[in-house]
C-alpha positions in Angstrom: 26.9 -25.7 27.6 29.3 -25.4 30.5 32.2 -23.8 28.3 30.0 -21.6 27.0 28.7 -20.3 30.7 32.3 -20.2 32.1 33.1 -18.1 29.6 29.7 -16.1 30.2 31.2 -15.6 34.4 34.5 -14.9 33.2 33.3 -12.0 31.0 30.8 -10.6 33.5 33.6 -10.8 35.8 35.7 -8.7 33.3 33.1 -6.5 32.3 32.1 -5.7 36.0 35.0 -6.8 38.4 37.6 -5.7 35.6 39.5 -6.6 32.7 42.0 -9.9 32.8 40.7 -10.9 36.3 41.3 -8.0 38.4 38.9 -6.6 40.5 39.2 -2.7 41.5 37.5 -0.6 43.6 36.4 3.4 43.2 39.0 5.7 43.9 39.3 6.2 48.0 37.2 8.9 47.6 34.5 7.2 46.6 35.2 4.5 49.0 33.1 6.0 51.7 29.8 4.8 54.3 27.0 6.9 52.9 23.4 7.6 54.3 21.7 6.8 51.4 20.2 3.5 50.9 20.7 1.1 48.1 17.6 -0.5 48.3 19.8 -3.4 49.6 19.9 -3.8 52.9 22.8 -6.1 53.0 25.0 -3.9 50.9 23.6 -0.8 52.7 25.0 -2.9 55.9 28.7 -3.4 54.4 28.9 0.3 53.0 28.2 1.6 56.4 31.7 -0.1 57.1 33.6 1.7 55.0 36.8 3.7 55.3 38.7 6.1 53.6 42.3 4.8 52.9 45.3 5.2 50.7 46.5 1.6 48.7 50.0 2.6 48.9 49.4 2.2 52.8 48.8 -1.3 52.2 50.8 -2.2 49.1 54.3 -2.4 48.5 54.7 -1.7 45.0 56.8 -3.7 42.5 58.2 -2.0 39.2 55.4 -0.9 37.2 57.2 0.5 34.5 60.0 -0.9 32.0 57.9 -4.3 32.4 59.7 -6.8 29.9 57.1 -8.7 27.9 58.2 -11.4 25.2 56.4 -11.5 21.8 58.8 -13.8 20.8 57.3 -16.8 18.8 59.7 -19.8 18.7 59.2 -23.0 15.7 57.5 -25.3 18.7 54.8 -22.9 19.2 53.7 -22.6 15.7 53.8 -26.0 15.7 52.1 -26.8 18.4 49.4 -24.2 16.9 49.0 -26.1 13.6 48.8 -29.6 15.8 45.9 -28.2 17.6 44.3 -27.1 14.7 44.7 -30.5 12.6 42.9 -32.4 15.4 40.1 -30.1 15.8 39.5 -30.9 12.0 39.6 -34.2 12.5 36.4 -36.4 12.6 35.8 -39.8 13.2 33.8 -42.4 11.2 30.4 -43.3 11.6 29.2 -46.7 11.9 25.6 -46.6 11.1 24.9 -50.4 11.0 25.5 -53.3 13.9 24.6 -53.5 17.0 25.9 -51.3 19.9 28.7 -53.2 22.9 30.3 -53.0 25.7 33.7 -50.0 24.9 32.1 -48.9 22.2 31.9 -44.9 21.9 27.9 -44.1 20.6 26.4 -40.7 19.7 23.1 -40.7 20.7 19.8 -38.3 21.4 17.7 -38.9 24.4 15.1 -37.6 26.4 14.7 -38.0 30.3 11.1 -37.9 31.8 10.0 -38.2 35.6 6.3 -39.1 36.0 6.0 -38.4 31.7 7.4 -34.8 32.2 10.3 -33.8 30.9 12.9 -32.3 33.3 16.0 -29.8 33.0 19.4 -31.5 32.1 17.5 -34.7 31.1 17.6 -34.4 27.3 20.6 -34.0 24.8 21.0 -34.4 21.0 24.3 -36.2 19.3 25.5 -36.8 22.9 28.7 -38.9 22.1 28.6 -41.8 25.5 31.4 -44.3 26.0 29.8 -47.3 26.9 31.4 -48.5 30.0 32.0 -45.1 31.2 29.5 -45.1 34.1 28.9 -41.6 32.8 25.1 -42.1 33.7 23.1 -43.7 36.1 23.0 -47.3 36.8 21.4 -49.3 33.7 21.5 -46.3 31.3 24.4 -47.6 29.8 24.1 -51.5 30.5 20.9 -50.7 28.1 22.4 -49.7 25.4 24.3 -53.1 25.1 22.8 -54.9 21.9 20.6 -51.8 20.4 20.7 -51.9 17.3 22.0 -48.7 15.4 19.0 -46.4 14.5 16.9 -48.4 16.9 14.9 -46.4 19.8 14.5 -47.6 23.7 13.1 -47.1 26.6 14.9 -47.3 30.0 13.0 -47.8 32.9 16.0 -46.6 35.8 15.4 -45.3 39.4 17.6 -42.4 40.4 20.2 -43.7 43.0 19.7 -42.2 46.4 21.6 -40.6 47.8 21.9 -38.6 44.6 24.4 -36.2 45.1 24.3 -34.4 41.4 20.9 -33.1 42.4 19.4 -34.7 45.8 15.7 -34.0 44.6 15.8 -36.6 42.0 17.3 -38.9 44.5 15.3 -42.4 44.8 13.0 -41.2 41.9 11.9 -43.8 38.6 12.8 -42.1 35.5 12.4 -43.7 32.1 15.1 -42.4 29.3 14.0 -42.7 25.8 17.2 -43.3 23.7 18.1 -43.4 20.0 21.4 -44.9 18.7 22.8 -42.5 15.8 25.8 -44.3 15.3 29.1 -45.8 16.3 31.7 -44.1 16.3 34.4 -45.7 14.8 38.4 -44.9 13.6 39.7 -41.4 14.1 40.5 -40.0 10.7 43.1 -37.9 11.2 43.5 -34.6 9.0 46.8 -33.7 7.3 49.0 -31.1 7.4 49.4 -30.0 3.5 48.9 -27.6 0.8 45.1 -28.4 0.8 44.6 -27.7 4.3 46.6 -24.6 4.5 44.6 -23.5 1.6 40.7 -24.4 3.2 42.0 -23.3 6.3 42.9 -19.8 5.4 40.2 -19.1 3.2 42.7 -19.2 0.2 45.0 -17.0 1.8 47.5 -19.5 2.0 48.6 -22.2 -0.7 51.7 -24.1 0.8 52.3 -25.0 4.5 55.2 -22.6 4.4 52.5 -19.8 3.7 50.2 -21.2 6.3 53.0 -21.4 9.1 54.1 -17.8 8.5 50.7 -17.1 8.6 50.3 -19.1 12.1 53.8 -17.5 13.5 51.8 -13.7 12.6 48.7 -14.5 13.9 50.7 -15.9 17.3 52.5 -12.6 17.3 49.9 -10.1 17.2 48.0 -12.3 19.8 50.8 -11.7 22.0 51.2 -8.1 20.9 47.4 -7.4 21.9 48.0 -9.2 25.3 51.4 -7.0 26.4 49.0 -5.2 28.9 47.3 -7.9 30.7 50.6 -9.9 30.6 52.8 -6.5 32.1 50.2 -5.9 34.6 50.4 -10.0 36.0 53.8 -9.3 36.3 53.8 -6.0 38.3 50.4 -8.2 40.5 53.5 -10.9 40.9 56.1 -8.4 41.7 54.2 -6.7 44.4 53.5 -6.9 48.2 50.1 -7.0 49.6 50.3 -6.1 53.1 47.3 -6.6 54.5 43.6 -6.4 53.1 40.8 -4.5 54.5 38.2 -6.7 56.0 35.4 -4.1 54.9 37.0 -4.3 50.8 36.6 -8.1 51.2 33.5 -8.0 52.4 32.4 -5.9 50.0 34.2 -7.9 47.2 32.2 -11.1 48.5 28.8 -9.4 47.8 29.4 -8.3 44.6 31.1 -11.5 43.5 27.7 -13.7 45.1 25.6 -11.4 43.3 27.5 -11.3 39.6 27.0 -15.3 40.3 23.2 -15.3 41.4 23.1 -13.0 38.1 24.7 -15.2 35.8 22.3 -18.2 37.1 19.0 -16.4 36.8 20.1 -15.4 33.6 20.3 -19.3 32.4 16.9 -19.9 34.0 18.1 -21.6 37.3 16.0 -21.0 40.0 17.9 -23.2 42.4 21.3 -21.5 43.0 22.6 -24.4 44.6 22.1 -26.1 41.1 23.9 -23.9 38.9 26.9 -24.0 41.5 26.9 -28.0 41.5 26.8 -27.7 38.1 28.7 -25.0 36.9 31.4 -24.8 40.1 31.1 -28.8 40.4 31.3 -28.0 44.3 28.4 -28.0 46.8 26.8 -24.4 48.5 28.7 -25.2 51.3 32.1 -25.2 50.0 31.0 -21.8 47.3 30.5 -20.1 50.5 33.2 -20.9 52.0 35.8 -20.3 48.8 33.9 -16.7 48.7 36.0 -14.7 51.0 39.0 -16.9 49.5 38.1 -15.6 46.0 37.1 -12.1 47.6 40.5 -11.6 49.1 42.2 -12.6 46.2 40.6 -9.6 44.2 40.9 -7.2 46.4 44.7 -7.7 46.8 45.0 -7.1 42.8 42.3 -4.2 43.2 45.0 -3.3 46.0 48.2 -3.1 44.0 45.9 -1.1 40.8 44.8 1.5 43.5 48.0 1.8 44.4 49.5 2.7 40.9 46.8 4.7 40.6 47.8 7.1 43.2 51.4 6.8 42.3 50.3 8.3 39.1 48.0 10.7 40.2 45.0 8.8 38.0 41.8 10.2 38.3 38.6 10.1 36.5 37.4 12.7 34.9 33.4 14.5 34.4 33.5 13.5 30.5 35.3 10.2 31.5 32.8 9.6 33.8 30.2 10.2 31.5 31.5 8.7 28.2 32.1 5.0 30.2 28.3 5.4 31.7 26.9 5.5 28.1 28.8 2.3 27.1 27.6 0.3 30.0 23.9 1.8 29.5 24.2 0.9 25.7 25.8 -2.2 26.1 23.0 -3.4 28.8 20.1 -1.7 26.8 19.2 0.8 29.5 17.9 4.4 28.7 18.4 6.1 31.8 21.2 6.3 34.6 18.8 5.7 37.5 17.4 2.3 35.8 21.6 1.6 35.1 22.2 2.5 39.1 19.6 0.6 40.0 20.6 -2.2 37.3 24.7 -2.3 39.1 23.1 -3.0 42.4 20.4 -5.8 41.2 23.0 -7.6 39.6 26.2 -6.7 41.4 25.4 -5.3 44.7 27.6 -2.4 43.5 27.2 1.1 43.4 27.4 2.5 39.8 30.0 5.1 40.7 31.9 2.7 41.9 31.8 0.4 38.7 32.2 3.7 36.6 35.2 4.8 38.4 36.9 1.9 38.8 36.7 0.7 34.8 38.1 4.1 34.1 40.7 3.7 36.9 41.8 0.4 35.9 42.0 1.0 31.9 44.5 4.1 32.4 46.3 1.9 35.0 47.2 -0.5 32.2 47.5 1.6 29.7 50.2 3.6 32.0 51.7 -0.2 32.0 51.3 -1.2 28.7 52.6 2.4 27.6 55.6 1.6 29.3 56.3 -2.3 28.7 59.5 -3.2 27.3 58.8 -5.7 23.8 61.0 -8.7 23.8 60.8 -10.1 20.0 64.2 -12.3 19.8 63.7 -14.3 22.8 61.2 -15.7 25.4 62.1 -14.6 29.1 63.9 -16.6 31.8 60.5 -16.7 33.8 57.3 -17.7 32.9 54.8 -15.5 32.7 53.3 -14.6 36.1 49.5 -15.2 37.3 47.9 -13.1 39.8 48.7 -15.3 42.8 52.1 -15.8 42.9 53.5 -13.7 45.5 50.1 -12.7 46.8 49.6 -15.3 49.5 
């Protein structure tokens, strides 16, 4: 469940801070105080703080054009591909008789209750548990120790306290009712042949050679579709941030807390300072404090697309404008632009201009990159590929 919420934060991210990572602002036009309220009186605060300003004032700008991006596919990396893909079809056996010991590695279902109530986070299904692991509480495991295999128990435990993984359950009895499923025994490990390549291409393929040519494509195209995201890290590597407004990180901070608080009320937590211990593994104390950390960090790439943007004379036009709104109001099942203003600003303390503006900005930004990328086929580059911090300190 975590994986699949990280990837549900970095796609709002995308979706509302910007594609691959990289958060962008309106146009400086639109980057103004206004009188009007939002109908948030914190944003409504922050707006009244800001400036028109020019991003070339602030950035240096690398080369943004004639950006050399390698396609190039070498024998390891197909390779590598097909390893990957061999293990993840790999199972291990299941033991479905004896009794359970001390290293062993169990799947098992349970179901946690405080005062006979279930509570969130204290039930799972096929949970696989090494025993020994002190992956759980104190006696969770220890119980397990001589169940039998299909059996069922009861564990009568008392939450430690302190309990830093959620301090309200700290002290508390719980009891855990737990079934054995089976143990999980030797690793049988899948082969690399003529029958694999053929189930694992849906017949497409009937000799490894077919399936590695077919792996060395599929790597290729992958990195074909990626040549803008992977152009525009290097230019973010290859330029100079100056400085950062204080009133664009400020800004940035809102509307990252809020696109969090979003994400966490959309998985039914109505204690933030849950989903952040469980989702950021960190307490509120330290979220808030890596905010204007994390806030700065976007605004320098928002900085350097800004920046491009003016070098190039990007603007946005009425039909552009209007053509991006219907895809955000489709895409989030609103009918009206009013409901999708008020919609930006519940969930991301932005304007809806600005979030309009800015997507258009920032996909003619790196098409204007990508456009202008030079393909490397035969050979990968002398550097690695860049990420958005290097040179951005």
């Amino acid at each position: 469940m975590r994986k699949k919420i990280y990837a549900v934060i970095a796609l709002c991210m995308a979706l509302e801070i910007g594609i691959t990572g990289c958060g962008t602002s309106a146009p400086k036009e639109k980057v103004t105080s206004s009188t009007e309220s939002t109908g948030n009186e914190e944003l409504d605060k922050t707006l009244e703080n800001t400036k028109d300003y020019s991003a070339l004032d602030y950035v240096t700008l690398g080369d943004y054009k004639g950006v050399e991006v390698s396609t190039y596919v070498s024998d390891e990396d197909v390779e590598s591909k097909i390893g990957q893909e061999t293990a993840a079809a790999s199972t291990y056996e299941e033991i479905k008789e004896g009794t359970v010991k001390e290293g062993d590695t169990v799947s098992i279902n349970f179901v946690g209750k405080m005062n006979g109530q279930e509570f969130d986070g204290g039930s799972a299904d096929d949970y696989v548990l090494e025993i020994g692991s002190h992956s759980f509480i104190d006696g969770f495991e220890e119980g397990l120790v001589g169940v039998k295999v299909g059996d069922t128990v009861d564990l009568n435990l008392k939450f430690p306290d302190p309990y830093d993984n959620n301090p309200d359950f700290a002290g508390k009895d719980v009891v855990f009712t737990v079934t054995v499923n089976y143990i999980q025994g030797e690793r049988k490990t899948v082969e690399f042949d003529d029958e694999f390549a053929k189930n694992n291409s849906n017949g497409e393929c009937n000799t490894t050679e077919e399936y590695r040519e077919k792996v060395r494509n599929d790597l290729y195209n992958d990195k074909v579709s990626g040549i803008a995201d992977t152009a525009f890290m290097t230019v973010l590597s290859n330029s100079e941030v100056k400085e950062c407004p204080q009133f664009l990180v400020d800004l940035m901070k809102l509307r990252l807390d809020a696109s969090y608080k979003s994400i966490a009320s959309k998985y039914k937590y109505d204690d933030f300072e849950k989903f952040v211990q469980d989702y950021f593994e960190t307490t509120i104390d330290e979220y808030n404090k890596s905010l204007d950390e994390r806030a700065t960090q976007y605004v320098k790439q928002q900085l350097v697309t800004e920046a491009i943007a003016e070098k190039e004379n990007i603007a946005v036009s009425d039909e552009e404008y209007q053509e991006t709104l219907k895809e955000y109001m489709d895409g989030n099942g609103v009918s009206n632009e009013k409901e999708m203003e008020k919609f930006s600003i519940d969930n991301f303390a932005s304007k809806l201009d600005t979030i309009i503006n800015e997507a258009v900005i920032l996909n003619k930004v790196l098409k204007v990159v990508k456009d202008n990328a030079v393909e490397v086929k035969d050979k990968p580059l002398a550097t690695a590929t860049p990420t958005p911090s290097d040179n951005q300190e």
